[in-house]
C-alpha positions as CSV (number, residue, x, y, z in Angstrom):
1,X,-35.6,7.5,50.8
2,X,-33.3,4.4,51.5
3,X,-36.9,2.5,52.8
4,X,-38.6,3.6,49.3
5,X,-35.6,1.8,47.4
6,X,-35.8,-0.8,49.0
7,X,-39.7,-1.4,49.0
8,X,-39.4,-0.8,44.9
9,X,-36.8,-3.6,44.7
10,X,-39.0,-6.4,46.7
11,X,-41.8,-5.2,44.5
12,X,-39.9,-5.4,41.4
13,X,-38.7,-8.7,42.6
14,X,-42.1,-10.1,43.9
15,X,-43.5,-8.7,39.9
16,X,-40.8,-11.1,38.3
17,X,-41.1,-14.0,41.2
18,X,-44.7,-14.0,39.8
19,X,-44.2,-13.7,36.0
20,X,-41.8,-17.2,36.3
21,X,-44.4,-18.6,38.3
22,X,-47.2,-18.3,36.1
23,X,-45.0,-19.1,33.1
24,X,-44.0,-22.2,35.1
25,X,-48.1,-22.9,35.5
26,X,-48.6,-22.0,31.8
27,X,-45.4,-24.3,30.5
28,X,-46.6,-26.6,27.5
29,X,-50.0,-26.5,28.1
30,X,-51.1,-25.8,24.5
31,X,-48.9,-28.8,23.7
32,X,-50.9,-30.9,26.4
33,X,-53.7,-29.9,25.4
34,X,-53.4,-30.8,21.3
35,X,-51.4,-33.9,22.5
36,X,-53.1,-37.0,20.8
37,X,-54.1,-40.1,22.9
38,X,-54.3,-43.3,21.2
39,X,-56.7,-46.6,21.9
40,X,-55.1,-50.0,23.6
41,X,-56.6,-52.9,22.3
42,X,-56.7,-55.3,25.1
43,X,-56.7,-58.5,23.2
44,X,-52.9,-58.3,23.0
45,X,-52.2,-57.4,26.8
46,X,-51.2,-60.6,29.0
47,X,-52.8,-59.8,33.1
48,X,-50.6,-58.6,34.9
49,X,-49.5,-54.4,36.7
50,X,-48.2,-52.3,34.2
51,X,-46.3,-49.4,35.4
52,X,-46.5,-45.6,32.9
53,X,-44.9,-42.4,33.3
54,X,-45.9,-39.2,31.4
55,X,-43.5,-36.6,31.5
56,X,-44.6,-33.1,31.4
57,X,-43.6,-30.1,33.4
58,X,-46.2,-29.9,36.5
59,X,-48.2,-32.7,34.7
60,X,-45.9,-35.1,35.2
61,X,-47.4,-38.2,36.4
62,X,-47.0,-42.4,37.3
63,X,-50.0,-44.9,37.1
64,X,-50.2,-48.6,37.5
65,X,-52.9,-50.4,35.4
66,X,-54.0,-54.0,36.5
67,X,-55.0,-55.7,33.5
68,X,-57.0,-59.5,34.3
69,X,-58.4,-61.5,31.5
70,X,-57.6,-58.6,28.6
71,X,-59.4,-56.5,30.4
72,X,-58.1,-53.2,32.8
73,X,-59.7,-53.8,36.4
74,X,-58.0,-51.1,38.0
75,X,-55.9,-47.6,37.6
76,X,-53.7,-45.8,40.5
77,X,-52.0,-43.2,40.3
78,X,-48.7,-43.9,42.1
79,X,-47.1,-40.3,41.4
80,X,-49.4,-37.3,40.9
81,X,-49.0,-33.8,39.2
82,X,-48.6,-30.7,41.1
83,X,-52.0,-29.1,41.6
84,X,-54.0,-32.4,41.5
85,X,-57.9,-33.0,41.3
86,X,-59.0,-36.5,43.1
87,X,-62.5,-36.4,42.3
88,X,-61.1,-35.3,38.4
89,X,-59.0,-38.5,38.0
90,X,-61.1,-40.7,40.0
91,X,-64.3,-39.6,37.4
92,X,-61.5,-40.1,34.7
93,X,-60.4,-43.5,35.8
94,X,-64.0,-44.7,36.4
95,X,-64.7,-43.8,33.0
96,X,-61.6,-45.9,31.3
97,X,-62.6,-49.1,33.5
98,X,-66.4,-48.7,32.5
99,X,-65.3,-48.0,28.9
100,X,-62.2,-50.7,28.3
101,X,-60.8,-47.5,26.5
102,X,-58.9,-44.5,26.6
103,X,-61.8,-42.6,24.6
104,X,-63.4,-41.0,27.2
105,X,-65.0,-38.0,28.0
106,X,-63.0,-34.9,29.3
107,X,-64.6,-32.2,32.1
108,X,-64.3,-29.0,30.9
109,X,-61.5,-27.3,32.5
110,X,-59.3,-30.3,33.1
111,X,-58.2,-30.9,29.6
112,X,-54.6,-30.8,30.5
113,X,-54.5,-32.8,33.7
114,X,-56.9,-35.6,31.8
115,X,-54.6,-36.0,28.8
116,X,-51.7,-36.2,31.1
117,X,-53.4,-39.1,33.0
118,X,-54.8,-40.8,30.2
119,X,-51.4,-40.5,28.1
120,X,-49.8,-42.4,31.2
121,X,-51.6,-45.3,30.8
122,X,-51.5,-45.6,27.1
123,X,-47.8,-45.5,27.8
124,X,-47.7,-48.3,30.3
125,X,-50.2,-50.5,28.1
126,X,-47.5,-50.2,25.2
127,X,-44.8,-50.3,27.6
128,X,-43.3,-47.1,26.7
């Protein structure tokens, strides 16, 4: 009887361990997700490493943008999010350097993670 009570508490306790967890995973997404991301326009920005955080729960992230002759030449990520993608922000990256912009297109399924990323580097291009 005394091994049955104590099975049903490290259940109950492994039920609830859980239930944080995925409300941890699940923690402003919808916010993320709607968040808006704005354009940079280049002619303004002087060459140089800009350094820009985004802060959100698991999604929290730093990047470093190189900007030579108003134009961005490179993107790093210096601090990833929990539960990263490489070949999600390296598509994502590719596509701001191609484009000159932060109006790119998002894989399905990595809505989230992409905002996160591309709110980072709207943040360090207007040094926020």
């Amino acid at each position: 009887m005394k091994i049955l009570r104590v099975i049903s508490w490290i259940c109950l306790f492994l039920v609830v361990a859980m239930i944080v967890f995925l409300y941890y995973l699940t923690l402003h997404q919808e916010d993320i997700k709607n968040m808006k991301i704005g354009d940079i326009d280049l002619s303004n920005i002087e060459d140089g490493v800009y350094v820009g955080r985004f802060e959100g729960y698991r999604w929290s992230n730093t990047v470093e943008v190189t900007v030579q002759n108003q134009q961005i030449v490179d993107v790093k990520i210096t601090k990833g999010m929990m539960f990263r993608k490489n070949e999600v922000e390296e598509n994502l990256i590719n596509q701001v350097i191609n484009k000159q912009s932060l109006d790119v297109d998002i894989v399905s399924g990595t809505t989230v993670s992409s905002k996160a990323i591309l709110k980072a580097i709207e943040n360090a291009l207007n040094n926020k």
